[in-house]
N, C-alpha and C positions, 0 to 999 in steps of 0.2 A: 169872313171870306174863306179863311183855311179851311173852317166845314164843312162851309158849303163844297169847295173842293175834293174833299174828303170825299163826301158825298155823290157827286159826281162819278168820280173815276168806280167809286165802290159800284154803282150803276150799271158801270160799263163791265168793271168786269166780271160781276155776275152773270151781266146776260155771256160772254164771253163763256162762261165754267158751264152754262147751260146744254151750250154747244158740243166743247167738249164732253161733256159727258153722253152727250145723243151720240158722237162717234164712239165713244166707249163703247155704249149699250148692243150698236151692231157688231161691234167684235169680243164681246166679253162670255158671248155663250162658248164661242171657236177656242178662246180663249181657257174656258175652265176644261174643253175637252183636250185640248192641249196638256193641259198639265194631268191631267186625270188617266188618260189613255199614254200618256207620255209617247206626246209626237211633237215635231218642230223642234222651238225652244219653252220649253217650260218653264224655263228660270224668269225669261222676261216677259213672259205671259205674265207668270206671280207679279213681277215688278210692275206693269202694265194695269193689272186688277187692285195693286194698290194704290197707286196714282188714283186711280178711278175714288175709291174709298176715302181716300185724301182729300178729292175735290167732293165727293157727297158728304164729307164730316164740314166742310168750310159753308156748303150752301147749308146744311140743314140751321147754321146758326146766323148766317146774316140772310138768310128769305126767312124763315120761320122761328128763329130765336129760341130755338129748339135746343137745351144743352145737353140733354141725355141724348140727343141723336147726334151731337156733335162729339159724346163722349164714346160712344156706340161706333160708329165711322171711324174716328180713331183708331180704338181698337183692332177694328178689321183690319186697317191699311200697317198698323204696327205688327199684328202677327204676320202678316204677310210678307213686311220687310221682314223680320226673324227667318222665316224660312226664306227670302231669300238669299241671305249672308249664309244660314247652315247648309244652303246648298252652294255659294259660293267655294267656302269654306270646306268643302268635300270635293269641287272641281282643284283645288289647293291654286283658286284665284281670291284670296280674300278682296273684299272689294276695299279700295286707298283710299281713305276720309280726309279730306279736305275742309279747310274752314268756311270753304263755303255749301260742304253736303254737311257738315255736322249738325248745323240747325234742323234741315229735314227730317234728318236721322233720328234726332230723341224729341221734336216735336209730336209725334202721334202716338208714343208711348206717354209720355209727360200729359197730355193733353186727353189720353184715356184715363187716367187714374187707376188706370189697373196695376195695382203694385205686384205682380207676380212679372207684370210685362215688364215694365222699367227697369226691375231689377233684373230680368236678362240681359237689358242693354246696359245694364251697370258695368257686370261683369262680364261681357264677354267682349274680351280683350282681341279675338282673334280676329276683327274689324280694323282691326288699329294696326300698321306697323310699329312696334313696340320700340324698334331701334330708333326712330325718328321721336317718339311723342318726348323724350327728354332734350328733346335740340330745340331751341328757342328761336332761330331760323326757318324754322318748318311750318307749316298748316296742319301737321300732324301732330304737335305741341299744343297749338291755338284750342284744337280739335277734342283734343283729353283733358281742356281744364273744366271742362263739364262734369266728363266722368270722372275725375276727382272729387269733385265738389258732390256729384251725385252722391259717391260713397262716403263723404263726412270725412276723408280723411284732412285734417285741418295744419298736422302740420306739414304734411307734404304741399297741401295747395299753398301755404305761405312761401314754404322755399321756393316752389315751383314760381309761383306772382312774384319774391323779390326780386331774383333772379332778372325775368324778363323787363321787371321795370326797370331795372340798370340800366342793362344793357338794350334796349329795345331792337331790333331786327328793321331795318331801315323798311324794309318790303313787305315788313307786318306792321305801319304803325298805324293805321289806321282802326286796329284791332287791341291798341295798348288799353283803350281806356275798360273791355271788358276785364283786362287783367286786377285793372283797381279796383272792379267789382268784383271781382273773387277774392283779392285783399281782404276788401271789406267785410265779404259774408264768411271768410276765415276766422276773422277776427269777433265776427257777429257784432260788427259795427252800422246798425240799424240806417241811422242819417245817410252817413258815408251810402252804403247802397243807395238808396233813393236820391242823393243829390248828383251820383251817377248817371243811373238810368234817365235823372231827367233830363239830364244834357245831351245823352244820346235820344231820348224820344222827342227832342227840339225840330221842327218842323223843318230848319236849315239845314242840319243835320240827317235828319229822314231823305231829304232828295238827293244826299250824295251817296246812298244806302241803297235805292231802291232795285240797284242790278244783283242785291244779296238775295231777293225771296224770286222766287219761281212763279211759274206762272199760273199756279194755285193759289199761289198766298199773294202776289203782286198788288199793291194801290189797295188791299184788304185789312192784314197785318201786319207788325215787326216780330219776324220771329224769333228774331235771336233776345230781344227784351224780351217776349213771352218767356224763353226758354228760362233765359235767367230767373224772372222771378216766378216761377213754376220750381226751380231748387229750390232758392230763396224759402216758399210757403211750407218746400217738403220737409225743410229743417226749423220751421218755427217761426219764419219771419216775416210777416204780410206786411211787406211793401207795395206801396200803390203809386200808380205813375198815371197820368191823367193824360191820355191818349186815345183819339178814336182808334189807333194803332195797335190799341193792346188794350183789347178788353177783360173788363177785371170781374166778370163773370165768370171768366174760365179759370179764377189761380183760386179757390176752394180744391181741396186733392182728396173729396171725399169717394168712393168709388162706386159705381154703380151696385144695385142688389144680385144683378145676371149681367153678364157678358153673351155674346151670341156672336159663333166664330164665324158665322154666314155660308160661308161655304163648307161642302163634305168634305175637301182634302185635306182642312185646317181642321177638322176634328178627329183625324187620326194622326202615331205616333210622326212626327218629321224625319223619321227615319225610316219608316215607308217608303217615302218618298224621294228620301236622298239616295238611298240603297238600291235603285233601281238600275239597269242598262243603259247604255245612251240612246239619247231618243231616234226614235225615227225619224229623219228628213222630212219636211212636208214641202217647206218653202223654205230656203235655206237663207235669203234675203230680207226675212222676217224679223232676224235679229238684229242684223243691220239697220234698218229702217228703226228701231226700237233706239239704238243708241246712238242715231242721228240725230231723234226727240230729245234725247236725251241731253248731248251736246247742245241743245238748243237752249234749256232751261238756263245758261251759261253766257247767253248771247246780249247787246244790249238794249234796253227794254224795251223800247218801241215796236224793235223789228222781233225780239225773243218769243213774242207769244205766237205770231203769224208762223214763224221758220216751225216751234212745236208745234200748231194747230197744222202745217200741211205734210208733216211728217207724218203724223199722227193718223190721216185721211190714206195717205200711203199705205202703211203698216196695217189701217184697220182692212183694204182694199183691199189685201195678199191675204186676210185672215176670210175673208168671204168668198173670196173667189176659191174657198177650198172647201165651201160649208158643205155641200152637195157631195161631194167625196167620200 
């Protein structure tokens, strides 16, 4: 009966991502000339074309089972988010990671297997407010034991895991048990990981979860398991966790033979593009409508994907009513 559940919803929300992406498609040409001609906002144009690329990396592998196109899609939607942070990070707005953006965050790098991409997101620290990731009260704490673990440092991620498990943060406990799984893969205690994640990939437990994934990943996958064991395989340890939630497809981290940045502005330096003047105005309500979708992904699950899907028909709406200009 769970599978067939599974089943179901995965159903629905495909046909849902389908949609989605036919509103992308009418805005995504507006879109590249946006960033290209540097008019509107070009930051959340980028943000917007990887959203897109994020839900074409999820369809290509549950309609067509396609892994190099899931790996490919990836790609795209993580360089994308790179340059959108290096342009954050030049407006001197770094974007504040949250425990619950950090999964999206190193999801489509992780999940490319491009190690030149990952390890930008390894090291660049300027995503993170750095004051916060040592305060175990924070979502900014929760947020860096990734990027710890990414980098191998083992004994900082133990101080870091003892630490929190003490004292837990009343407001974070819901998030203690990934602590033990960092524990664990500190200590490269093989079991310990896997008897984790299966408690978290328990079906009880999945539906008190499911306002963690967005409304790409929603009723699809668990991406915060994925992410974990995607470190987990990067340092040597293929744990398997038996979930239509987490397909074990994807934690091989071998890398494709070419990458293909798709777009012409991803193939020149990001400092082209950061170094530029402020944009031209187009529609100044553009951006707004952008992180209204945005707040949406935030919202709970029922109503989250309808609030993104009519934002998003907005937002595409102000980008066409300007094609002809």
């Amino acid at each position: 009966m769970a599978k067939d559940s599974y089943l179901e919803k995965r159903q629905l929300r495909v046909g849902q991502l389908y949609g989605l992406l036919d509103m992308y498609a009418q805005g995504n040409d507006n879109a590249i000339r946006y960033i290209e001609q540097n008019l509107g906002s070009p930051i959340n144009c980028v943000l917007s074309l990887s959203h897109d690329a994020s839900a074409r990396a999820i369809l290509a592998w549950f309609e067509k089972n396609n892994l190099n196109a899931l790996r490919q899609w990836s790609f795209v939607s993580g360089k994308l988010m790179q340059l959108y942070h290096q342009m954050k990070t030049a407006e001197g707005k770094a974007l504040k990671i949250n425990a619950g953006v950090y999964s999206s965050e190193l999801l489509q790098p992780l999940l490319s297997n491009n190690n030149e991409l990952v390890d930008w997101f390894t090291h660049y620290d300027e995503i993170y407010d750095m004051k916060c990731v040592e305060k175990i009260s924070t979502q900014d704490f929760m947020a860096y034991q990734a990027v710890v673990a990414l980098k191998g440092d083992w004994p900082r991620l133990i101080e870091r895991c003892n630490k929190v498990i003490a004292k837990p943060p009343p407001s974070l406990g819901r998030y203690n048990e990934y602590h033990h799984f960092w524990l664990a893969l500190a200590q490269g205690d093989e079991p310990r990981m896997e008897q984790v994640l299966h408690h978290l990939a328990n079906p009880k437990v999945l539906r008190t979860r499911t306002r963690e994934e967005n409304p790409i990943s929603e009723d699809l996958i668990f991406t915060r398991i994925i992410i974990c064991m995607k470190i987990a395989w990067r340092h040597g340890f293929e744990i398997k966790v038996d979930s239509p939630y987490v397909p074990m497809e994807w934690m091989p981290n071998e890398p494709l033979e070419q990458y293909d940045n798709h777009y012409s502005f991803l193939k020149v330096p990001a400092s082209e593009i950061i170094s530029r003047p402020t944009p031209q105005p187009v529609y100044s309500s553009a951006s707004a409508q952008i992180a209204t979708r945005d707040r949406a992904v935030n919202k709970s699950s029922g109503l989250r994907f309808w609030i993104y899907f009519c934002s998003m028909v907005c937002f595409l709406a102000l980008i066409l009513l300007t094609r002809n200009k």
